[in-house]
C-alpha positions as CSV (number, residue, x, y, z in Angstrom):
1,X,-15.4,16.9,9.6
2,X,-13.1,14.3,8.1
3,X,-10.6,12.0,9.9
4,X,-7.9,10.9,8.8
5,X,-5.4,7.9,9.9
6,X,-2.1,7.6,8.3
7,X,-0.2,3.8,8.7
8,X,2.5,2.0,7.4
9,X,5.3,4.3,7.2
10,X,9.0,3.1,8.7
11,X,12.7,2.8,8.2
12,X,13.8,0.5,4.8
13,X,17.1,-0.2,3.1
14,X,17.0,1.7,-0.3
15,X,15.1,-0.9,-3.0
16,X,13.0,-2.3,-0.8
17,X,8.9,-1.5,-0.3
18,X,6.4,0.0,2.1
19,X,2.9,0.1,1.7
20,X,1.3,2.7,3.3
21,X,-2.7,3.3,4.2
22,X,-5.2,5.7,4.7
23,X,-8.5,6.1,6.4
24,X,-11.1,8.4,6.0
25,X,-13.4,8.7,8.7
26,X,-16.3,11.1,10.2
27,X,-18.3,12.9,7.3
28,X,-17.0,10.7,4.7
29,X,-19.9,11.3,2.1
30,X,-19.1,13.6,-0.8
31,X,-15.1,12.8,-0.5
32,X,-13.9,12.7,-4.0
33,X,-10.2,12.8,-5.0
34,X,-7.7,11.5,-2.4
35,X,-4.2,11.4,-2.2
36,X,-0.5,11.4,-0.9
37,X,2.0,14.1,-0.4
38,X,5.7,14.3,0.7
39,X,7.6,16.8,3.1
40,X,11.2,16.3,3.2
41,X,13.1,18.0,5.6
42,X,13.6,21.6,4.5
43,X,11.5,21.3,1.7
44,X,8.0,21.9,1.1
45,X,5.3,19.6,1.3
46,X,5.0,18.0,-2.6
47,X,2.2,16.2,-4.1
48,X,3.5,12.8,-4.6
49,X,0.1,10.9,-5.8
50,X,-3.5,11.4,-6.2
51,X,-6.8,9.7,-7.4
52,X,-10.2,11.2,-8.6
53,X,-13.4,9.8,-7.7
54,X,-13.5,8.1,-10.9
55,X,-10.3,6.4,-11.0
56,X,-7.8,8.7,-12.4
57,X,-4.6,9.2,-10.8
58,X,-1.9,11.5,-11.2
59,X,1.8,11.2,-10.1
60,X,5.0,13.3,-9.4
61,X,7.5,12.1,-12.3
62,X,10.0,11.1,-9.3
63,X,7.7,8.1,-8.3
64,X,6.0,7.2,-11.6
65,X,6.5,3.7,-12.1
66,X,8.0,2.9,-8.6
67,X,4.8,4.4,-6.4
68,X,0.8,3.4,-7.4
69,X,-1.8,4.8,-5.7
70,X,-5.5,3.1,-5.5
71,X,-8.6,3.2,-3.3
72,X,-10.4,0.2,-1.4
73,X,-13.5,-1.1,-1.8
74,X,-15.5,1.3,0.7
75,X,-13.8,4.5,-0.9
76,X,-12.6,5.7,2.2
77,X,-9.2,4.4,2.2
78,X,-6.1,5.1,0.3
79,X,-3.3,2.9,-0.1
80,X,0.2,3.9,-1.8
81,X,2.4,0.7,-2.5
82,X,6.1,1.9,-2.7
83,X,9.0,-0.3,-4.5
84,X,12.1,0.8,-5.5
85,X,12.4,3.3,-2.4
86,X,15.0,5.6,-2.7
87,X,17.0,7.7,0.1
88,X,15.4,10.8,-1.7
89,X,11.9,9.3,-0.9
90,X,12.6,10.1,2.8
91,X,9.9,12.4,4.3
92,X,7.2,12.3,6.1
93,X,4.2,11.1,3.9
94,X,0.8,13.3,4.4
95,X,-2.8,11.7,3.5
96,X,-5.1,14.1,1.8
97,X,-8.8,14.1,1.2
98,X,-11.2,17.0,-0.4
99,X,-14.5,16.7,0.1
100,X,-17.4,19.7,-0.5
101,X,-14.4,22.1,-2.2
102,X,-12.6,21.5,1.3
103,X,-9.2,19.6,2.0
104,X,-8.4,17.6,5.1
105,X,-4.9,16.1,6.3
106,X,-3.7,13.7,8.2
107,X,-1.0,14.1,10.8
108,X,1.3,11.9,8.5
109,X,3.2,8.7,8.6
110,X,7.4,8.6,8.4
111,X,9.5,6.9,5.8
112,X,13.1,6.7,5.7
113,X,14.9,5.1,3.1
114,X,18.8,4.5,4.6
115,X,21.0,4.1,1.4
């Protein structure tokens, strides 16, 4: 089993940053790509960044160039730096981990962007 911990969601003015963090604990060999997803209020939950074992990422066009994704030293944590936060970037902000063909989730960290 994987653990996860979600942090550094919160309430910003639109343009400003949050950073938020993830760690992976528990049965943390074998985990290889790791990522972020969105769930806005009404809407379904949407993949807003990942990262592969190796290093390559992938991002939803609505956050390319505002959002960046990377992974610390240890490999089980996640970050996701956000600038440029938008009111549309409200939602409640899901870490993600696969590991052995199997995803885990984390119970999710808030943001809310007030215009």
């Amino acid at each position: 089993q994987v653990q996860l911990v979600e942090s550094g969601g919160g309430l910003v003015q639109a343009g400003g940053s949050l950073r938020l963090a993830c760690v992976a604990a528990g049965s943390t060999f074998g985990i290889n790509a790791m990522g972020w997803y969105q769930q806005a209020p009404g809407k379904q939950r949407e993949l807003v960044a990942s990262i592969a074992s190796g290093g390559s990422t992938n991002y939803a066009d609505s956050v390319k160039g505002r959002f960046t994704i990377s992974r610390g030293s240890a490999k089980n944590t996640v970050y996701l730096p956000m600038n440029s936060l938008k009111p549309e970037d409200t939602a409640v902000y899901y870490c993600t981990v696969r590991r052995w063909g199997i995803n885990y989730w984390g119970n999710g960290t808030l943001v809310t962007v007030s215009s």
